[in-house]
C-alpha positions as semicolon CSV with decimal commas, in nm:
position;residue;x (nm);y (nm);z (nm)
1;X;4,667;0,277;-4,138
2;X;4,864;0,593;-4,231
3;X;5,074;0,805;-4,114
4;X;4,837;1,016;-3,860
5;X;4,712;0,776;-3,701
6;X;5,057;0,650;-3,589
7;X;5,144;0,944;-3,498
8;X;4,811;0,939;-3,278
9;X;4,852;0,615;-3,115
10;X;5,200;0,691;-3,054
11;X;5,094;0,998;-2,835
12;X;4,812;0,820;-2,687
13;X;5,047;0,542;-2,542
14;X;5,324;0,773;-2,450
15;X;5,090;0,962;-2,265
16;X;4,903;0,663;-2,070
17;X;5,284;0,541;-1,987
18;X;5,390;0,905;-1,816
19;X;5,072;0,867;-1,638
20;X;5,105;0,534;-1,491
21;X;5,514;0,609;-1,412
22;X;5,425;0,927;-1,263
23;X;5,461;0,939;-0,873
24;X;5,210;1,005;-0,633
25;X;5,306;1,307;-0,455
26;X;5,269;1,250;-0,020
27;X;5,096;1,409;0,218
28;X;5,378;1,632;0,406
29;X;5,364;1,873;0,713
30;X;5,662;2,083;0,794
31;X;5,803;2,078;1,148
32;X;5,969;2,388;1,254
33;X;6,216;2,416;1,582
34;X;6,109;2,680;1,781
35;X;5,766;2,781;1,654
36;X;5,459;2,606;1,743
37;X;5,316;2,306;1,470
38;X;5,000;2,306;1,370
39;X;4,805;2,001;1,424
40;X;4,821;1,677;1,216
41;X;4,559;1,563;1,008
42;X;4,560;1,142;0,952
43;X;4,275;0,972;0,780
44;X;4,263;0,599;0,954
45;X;4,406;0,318;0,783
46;X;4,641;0,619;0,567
47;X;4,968;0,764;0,597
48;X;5,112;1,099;0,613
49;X;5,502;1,187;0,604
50;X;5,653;1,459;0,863
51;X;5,959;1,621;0,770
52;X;6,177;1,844;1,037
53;X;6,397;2,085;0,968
54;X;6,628;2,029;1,254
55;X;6,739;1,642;1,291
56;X;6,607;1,465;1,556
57;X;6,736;1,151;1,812
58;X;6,438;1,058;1,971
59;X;6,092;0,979;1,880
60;X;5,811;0,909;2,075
61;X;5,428;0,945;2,042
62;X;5,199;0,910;2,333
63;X;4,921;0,661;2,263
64;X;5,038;0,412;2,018
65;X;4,708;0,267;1,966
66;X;4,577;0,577;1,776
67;X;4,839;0,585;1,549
68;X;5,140;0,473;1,457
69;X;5,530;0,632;1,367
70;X;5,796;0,492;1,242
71;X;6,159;0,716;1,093
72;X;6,237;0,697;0,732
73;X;6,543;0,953;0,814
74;X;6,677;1,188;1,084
75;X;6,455;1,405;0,955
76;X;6,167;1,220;0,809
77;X;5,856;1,038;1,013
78;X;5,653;0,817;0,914
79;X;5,305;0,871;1,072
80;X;4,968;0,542;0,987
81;X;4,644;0,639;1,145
82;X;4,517;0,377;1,326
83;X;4,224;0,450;1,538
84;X;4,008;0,785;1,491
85;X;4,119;0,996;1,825
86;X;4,351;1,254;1,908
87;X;4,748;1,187;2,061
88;X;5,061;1,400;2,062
89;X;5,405;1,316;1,883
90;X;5,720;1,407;2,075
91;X;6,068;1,481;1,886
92;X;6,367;1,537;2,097
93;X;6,716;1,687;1,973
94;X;7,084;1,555;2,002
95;X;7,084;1,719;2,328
96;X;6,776;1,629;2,473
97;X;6,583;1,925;2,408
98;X;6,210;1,931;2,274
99;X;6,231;2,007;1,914
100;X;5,831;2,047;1,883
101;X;5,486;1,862;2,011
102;X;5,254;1,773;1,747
103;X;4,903;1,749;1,800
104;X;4,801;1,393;1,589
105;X;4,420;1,405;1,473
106;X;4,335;1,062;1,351
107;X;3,969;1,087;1,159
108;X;3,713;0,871;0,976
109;X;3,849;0,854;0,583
110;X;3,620;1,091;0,489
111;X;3,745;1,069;0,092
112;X;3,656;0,790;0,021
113;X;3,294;0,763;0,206
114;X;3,269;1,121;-0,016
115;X;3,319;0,925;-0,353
116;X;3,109;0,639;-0,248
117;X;2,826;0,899;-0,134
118;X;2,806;1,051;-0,482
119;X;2,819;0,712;-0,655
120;X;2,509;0,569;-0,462
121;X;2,327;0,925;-0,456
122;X;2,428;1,184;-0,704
123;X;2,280;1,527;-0,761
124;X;2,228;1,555;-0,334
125;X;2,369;1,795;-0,187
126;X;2,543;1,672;0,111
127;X;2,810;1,803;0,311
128;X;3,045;1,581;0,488
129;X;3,264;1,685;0,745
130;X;3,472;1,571;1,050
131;X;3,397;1,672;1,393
132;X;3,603;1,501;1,714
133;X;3,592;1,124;1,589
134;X;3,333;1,132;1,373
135;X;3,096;1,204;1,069
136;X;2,914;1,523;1,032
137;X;2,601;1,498;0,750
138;X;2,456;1,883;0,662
139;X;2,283;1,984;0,388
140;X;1,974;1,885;0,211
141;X;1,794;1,542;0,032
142;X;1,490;1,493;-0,154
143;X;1,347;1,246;0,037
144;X;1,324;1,032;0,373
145;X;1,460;0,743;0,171
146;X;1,777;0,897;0,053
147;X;1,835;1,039;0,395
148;X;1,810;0,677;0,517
149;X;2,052;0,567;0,305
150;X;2,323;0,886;0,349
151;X;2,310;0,786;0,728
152;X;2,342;0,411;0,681
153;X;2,610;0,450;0,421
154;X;2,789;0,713;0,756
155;X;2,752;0,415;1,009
156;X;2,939;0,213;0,823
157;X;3,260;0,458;0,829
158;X;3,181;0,581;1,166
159;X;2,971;0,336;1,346
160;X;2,736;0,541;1,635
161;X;2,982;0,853;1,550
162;X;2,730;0,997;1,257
163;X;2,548;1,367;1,358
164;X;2,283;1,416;1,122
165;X;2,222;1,788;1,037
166;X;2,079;1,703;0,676
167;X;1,663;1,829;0,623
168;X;1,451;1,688;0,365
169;X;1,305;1,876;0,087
170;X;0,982;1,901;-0,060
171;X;0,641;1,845;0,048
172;X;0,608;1,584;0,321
173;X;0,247;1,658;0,408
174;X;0,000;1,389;0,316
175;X;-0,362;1,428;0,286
176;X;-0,549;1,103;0,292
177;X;-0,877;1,062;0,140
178;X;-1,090;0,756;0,255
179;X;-1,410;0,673;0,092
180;X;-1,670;0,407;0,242
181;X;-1,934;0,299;0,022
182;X;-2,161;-0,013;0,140
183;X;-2,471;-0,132;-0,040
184;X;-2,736;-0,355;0,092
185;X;-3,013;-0,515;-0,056
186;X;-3,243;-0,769;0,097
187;X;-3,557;-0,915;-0,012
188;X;-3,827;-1,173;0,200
189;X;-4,120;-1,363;0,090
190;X;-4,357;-1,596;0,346
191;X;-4,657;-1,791;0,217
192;X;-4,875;-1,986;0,459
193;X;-5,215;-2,143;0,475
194;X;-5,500;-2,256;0,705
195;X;-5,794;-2,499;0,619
196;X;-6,086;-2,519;0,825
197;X;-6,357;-2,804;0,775
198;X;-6,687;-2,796;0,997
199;X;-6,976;-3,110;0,974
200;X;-7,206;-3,107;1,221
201;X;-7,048;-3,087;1,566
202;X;-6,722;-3,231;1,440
203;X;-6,500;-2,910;1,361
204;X;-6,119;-2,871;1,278
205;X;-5,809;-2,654;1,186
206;X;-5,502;-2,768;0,997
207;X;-5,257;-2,519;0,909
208;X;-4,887;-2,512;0,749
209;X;-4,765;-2,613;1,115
210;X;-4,994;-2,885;1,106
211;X;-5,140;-2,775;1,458
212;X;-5,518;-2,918;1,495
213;X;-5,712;-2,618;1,630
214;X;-5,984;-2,638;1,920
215;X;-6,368;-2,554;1,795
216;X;-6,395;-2,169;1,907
217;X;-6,068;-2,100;1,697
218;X;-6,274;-2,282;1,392
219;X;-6,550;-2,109;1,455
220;X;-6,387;-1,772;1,421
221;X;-6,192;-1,857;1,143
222;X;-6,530;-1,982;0,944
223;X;-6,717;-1,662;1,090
224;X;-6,381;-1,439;0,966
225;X;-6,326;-1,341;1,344
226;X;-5,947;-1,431;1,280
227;X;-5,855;-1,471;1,676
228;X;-5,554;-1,392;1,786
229;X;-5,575;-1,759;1,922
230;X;-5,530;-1,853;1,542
231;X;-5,119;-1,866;1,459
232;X;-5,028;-1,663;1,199
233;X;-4,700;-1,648;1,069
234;X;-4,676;-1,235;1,052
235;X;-4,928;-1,121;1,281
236;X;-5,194;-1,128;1,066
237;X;-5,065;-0,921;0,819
238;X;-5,144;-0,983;0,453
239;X;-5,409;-1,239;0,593
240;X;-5,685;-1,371;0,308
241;X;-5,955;-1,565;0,408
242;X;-6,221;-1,742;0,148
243;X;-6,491;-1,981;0,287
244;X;-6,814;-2,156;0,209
245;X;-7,031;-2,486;0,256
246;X;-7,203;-2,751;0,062
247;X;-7,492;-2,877;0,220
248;X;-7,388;-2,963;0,592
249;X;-7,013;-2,919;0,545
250;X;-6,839;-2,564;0,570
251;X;-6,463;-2,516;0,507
252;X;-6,275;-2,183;0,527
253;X;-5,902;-2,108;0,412
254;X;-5,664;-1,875;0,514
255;X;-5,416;-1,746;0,344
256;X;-5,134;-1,521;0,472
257;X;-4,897;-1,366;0,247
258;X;-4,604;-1,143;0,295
259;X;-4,340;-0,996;0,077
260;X;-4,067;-0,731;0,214
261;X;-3,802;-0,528;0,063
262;X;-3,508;-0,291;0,205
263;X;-3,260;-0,110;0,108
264;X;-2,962;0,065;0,278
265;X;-2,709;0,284;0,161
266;X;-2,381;0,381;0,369
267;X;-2,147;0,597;0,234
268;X;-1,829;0,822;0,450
269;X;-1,544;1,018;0,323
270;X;-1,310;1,087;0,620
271;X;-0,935;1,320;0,487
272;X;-0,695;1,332;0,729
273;X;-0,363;1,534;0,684
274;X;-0,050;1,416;0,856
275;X;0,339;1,475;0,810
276;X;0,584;1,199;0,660
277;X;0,628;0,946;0,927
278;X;0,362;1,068;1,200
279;X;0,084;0,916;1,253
280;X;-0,285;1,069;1,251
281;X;-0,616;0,947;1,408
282;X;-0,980;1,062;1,318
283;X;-1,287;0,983;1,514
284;X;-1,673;1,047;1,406
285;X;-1,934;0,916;1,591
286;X;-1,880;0,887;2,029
287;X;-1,813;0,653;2,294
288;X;-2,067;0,390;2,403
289;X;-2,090;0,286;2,751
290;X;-2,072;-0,092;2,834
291;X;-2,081;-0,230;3,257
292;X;-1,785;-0,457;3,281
293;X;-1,777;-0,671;3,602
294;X;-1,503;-0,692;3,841
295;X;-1,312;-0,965;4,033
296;X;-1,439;-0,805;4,296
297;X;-1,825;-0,789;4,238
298;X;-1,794;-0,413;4,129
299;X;-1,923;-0,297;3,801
300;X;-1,727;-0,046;3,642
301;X;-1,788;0,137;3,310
302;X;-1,626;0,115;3,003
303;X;-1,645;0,342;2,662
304;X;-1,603;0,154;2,357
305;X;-1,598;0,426;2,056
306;X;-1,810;0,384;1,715
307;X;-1,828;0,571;1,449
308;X;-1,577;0,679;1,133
309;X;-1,268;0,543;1,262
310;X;-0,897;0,672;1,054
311;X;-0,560;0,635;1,170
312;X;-0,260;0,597;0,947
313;X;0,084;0,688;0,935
314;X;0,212;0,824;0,613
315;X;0,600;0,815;0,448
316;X;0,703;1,036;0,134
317;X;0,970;0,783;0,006
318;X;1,066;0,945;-0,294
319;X;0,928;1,249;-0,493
320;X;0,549;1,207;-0,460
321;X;0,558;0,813;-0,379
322;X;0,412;0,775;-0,059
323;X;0,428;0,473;0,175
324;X;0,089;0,446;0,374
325;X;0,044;0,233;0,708
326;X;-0,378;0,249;0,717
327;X;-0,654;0,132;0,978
328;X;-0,988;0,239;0,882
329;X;-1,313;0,090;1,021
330;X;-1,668;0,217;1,006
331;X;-1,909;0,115;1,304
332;X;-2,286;0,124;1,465
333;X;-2,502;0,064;1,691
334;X;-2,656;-0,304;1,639
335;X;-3,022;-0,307;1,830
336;X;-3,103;-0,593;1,683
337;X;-2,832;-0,831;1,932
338;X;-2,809;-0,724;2,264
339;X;-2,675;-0,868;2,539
340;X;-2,806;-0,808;2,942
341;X;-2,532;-0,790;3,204
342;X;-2,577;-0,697;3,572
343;X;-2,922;-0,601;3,513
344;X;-2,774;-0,389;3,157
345;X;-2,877;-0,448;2,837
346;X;-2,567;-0,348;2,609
347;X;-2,624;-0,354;2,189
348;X;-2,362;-0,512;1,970
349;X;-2,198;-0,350;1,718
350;X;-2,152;-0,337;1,318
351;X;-1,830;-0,276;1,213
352;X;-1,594;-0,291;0,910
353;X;-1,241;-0,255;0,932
354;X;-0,957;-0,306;0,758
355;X;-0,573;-0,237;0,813
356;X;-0,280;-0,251;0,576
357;X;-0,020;-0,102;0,433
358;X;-0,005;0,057;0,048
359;X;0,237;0,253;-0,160
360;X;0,122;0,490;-0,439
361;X;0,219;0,789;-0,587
362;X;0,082;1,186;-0,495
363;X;-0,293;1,171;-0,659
364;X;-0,358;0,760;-0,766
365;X;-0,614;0,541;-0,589
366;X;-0,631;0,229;-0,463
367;X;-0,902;-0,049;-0,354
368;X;-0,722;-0,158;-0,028
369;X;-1,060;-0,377;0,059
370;X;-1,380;-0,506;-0,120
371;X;-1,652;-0,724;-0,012
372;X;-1,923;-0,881;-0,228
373;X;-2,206;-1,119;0,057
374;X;-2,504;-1,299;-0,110
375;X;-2,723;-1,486;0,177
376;X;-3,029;-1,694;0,068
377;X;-3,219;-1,887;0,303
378;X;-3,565;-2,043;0,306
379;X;-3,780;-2,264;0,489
380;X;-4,079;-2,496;0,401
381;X;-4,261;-2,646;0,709
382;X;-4,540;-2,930;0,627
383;X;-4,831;-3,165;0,689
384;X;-4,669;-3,470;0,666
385;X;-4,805;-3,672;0,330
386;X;-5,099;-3,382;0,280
387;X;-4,842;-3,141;0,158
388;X;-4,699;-3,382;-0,092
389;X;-5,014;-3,327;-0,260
390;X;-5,032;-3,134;-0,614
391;X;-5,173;-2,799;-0,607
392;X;-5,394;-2,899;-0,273
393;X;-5,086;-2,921;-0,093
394;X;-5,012;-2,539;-0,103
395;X;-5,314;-2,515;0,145
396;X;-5,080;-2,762;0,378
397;X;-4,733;-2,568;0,368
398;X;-4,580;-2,289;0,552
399;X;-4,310;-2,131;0,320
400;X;-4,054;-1,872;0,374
401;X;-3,795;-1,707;0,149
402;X;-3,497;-1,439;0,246
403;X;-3,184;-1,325;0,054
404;X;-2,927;-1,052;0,132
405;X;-2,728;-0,908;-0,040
406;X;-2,400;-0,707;0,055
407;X;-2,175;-0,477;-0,169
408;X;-1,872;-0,287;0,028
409;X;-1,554;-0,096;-0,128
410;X;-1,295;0,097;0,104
411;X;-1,073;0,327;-0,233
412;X;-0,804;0,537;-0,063
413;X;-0,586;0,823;-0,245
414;X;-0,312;1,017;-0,100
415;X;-0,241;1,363;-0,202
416;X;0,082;1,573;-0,122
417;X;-0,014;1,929;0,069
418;X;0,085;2,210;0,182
419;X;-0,024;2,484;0,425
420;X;-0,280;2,820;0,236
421;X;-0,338;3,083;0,366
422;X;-0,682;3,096;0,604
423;X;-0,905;3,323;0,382
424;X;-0,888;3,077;0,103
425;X;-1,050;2,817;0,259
426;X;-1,445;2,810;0,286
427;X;-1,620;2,670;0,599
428;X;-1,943;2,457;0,554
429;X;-2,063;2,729;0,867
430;X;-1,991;3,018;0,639
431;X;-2,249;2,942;0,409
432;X;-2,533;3,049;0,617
433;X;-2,568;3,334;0,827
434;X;-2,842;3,330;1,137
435;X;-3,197;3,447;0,999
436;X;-3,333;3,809;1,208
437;X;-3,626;3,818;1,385
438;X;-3,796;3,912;1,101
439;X;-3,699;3,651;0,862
440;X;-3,763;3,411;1,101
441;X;-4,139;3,505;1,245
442;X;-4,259;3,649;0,903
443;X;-4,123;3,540;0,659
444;X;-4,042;3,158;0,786
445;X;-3,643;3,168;0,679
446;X;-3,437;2,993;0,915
447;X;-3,117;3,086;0,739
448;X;-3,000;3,373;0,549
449;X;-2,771;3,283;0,255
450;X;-2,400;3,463;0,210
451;X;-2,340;3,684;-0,049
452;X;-2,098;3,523;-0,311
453;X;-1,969;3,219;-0,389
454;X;-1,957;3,071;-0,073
455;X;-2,381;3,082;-0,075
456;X;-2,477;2,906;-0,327
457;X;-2,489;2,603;-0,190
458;X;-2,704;2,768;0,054
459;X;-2,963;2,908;-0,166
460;X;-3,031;2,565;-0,332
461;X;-3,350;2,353;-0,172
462;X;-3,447;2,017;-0,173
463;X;-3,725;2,053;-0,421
464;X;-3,568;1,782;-0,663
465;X;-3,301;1,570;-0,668
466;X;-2,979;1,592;-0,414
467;X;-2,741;1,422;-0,210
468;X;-2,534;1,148;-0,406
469;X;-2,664;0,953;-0,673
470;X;-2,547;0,632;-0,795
471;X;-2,696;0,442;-1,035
């Protein structure tokens, strides 16, 4: 080690020891006889040192439980903050005479609650100040979060003493963009038969229900009448009837079959815009009346609502996270179930819902609820023993096949907003102006189409393909 850095360390440990030895200067207010003192300003649970310039006998300070005095000299006072209020300190002279009131403030220690406020969250700009007894907050934060915390950290200098004058900056408008999409798929097959056997006056009808018909029904089965007296498992649709006879003996088989197929598509895109912490409710679709009966024999009327169903209550948390409370359903009309009620027949509904709560950022998506349903069912009804029999047997068995299948996704994505002006935004009405007389009468238009942008999608038809396609 040489000489320079000796010399360096030597000046580095002279000057941490004049640090450490130096005194800490007090906090001093000057007491003047004669002239009126301004008031005194004691953070709680610190101390502040009063110096007179005219000796005083007698101290006195009138509620001790704000803060405290004690004399270090005849001229000295010793003044500990105790409880945030306001009191008055009393000298007297060596005659008796008032030497001065001072007005004693006692506030919230402000200093420190300042350094812990920029430790937890730096680069805000808050503004802490003292009003009465307690903790005024101005300025402003980035977020709803950080202003939750600035007012939690207050509380716990100033408990129910904190006015909050802070606002929040940025966008706190959330648009939220629900998409439904449901697919449904179901398929049914039903295969039945009928044999018919005639000998002489002796005449029968076994079908896949293994029911023996009376002789008329034969009769018009082996004449291809097909009487509605016949069963048939999908009035008489798809219905196939062979017969024939070998010497005296006649048969005659029928065979019914029936194969369906449907397909449904639902699809919905409700947006909703709400501010940060307010909730929002969309409704598409109406009310539906249902009779409800009363204690009292009344029947009263109540409206249940159906239809594209939002609500949701949206928090900006920090930047462009967003915190998102959701309850979205999407219901119908059921006339397939129905119930009857004081002489009312009332439909059920179809509905799927789903509530919970997310958190993404400005723009991402997110699957909140998926469903995938496959049903299969079928049915075989028999002749005893007859239907047991290889290939024959068909003509003794009633068979019926279904399966359904269910596909349904709810994606959600939030997007931060904010207000445009009204010109810039392009109603689906403004596409389409009302056709004249002419138009109408001659020339069979019942819309005119806008000039500009806004009508093209009013000059395109329906010649080919449209609407959404998803393969």
């Amino acid at each position: 080690m040489n000489m320079r850095q000796y010399m360096a360390l030597g000046c580095l440990g002279f000057a941490l020891a004049t640090t450490s030895l130096s005194p800490v200067q007090a906090q001093t207010l000057r007491v003047m006889q004669g002239s009126v003192s301004q008031p005194l300003q004691v953070p709680m649970n610190r101390a502040v040192v009063v110096e007179s310039d005219t000796p005083f006998a007698e101290l006195s300070i009138a509620n001790p439980g704000i803060a405290d005095i004690s004399t270090l000299s005849d001229k000295s006072i010793y003044v500990l903050g105790k409880t945030p209020g306001r009191t008055t300190m009393t000298l007297l002279g060596q005659d008796g005479k008032l030497i001065s009131n001072v007005d004693v403030h006692v506030t919230p220690d402000i200093a420190e609650f300042k350094e812990r406020l920029q430790q937890i969250l730096p680069g805000e700009k808050i503004e802490v100040r003292t009003a009465n007894d307690g903790i005024v907050l101005s300025g402003t934060v980035s977020s709803s979060s950080k202003l939750d915390r600035a007012l939690d950290l207050a509380g716990r200098y100033a408990p129910d003493r904190v006015s909050n004058l802070m606002s929040v900056g940025g966008t706190q408008q959330v648009m939220l963009k629900v998409r439904f999409a449901e697919m449904q798929r179901s398929v049914s097959k039903n295969l039945s038969a009928s044999l018919a056997v005639s000998g002489g006056t002796n005449r029968g009808l076994v079908g896949g229900t293994g029911q023996l018909a009376s002789t008329s029904n034969v009769n018009n089965l082996l004449n291809g009448g097909g009487s509605a007296n016949v069963t048939t498992a999908n009035d008489a649709q798809g219905r196939f009837l062979v017969g024939g006879g070998v010497g005296g003996l006649e048969f005659g088989v029928l065979l019914e079959a029936l194969e369906s197929k449907g397909f449904v598509r639902t699809l919905a895109e409700p947006n909703l815009t709400a501010l940060s912490g307010q909730e929002a409710k969309f409704l598409a679709g109406g009310e539906y009346p249902i009779p409800v009966t009363q204690s009292s024999g009344a029947v009263s009327v109540e409206y249940k609502p159906f239809g594209v169903e939002l609500n949701f209550t949206p928090v900006v948390v920090d930047g462009d996270l967003i915190n998102l409370t959701i309850n979205a359903a999407v219901s119908s009309i059921d006339p397939s179930t129905s119930l009857t009620t004081s002489g009312v027949t009332v439909n059920a509904f179809k509905r799927r819902e789903t509530s919970t709560t997310v958190e993404m950022r400005d723009g991402e998506s997110f699957a909140i609820a998926g469903l995938l349903q496959d049903d299969f069912t079928d049915l075989i009804g028999q002749v005893p023993w007859m239907g047991d029999i290889p290939i024959l047997g068909a003509l003794f068995r009633s068979t019926d096949y279904a399966r359904k299948q269910s596909e349904l996704v709810i994606i959600v994505t939030p997007h931060l907003v904010t207000p445009t002006r009204g010109e810039a935004l392009a109603l689906p009405t403004d596409r389409v102006k009302i056709p004249s007389e002419r138009d109408l009468f001659l020339n069979g238009k019942v819309a005119r189409a806008q000039k500009g942008a806004v009508g093209e999608v009013a000059r395109q038809d329906f010649s080919g393909s449209y609407g959404y396609v998803m393969e």
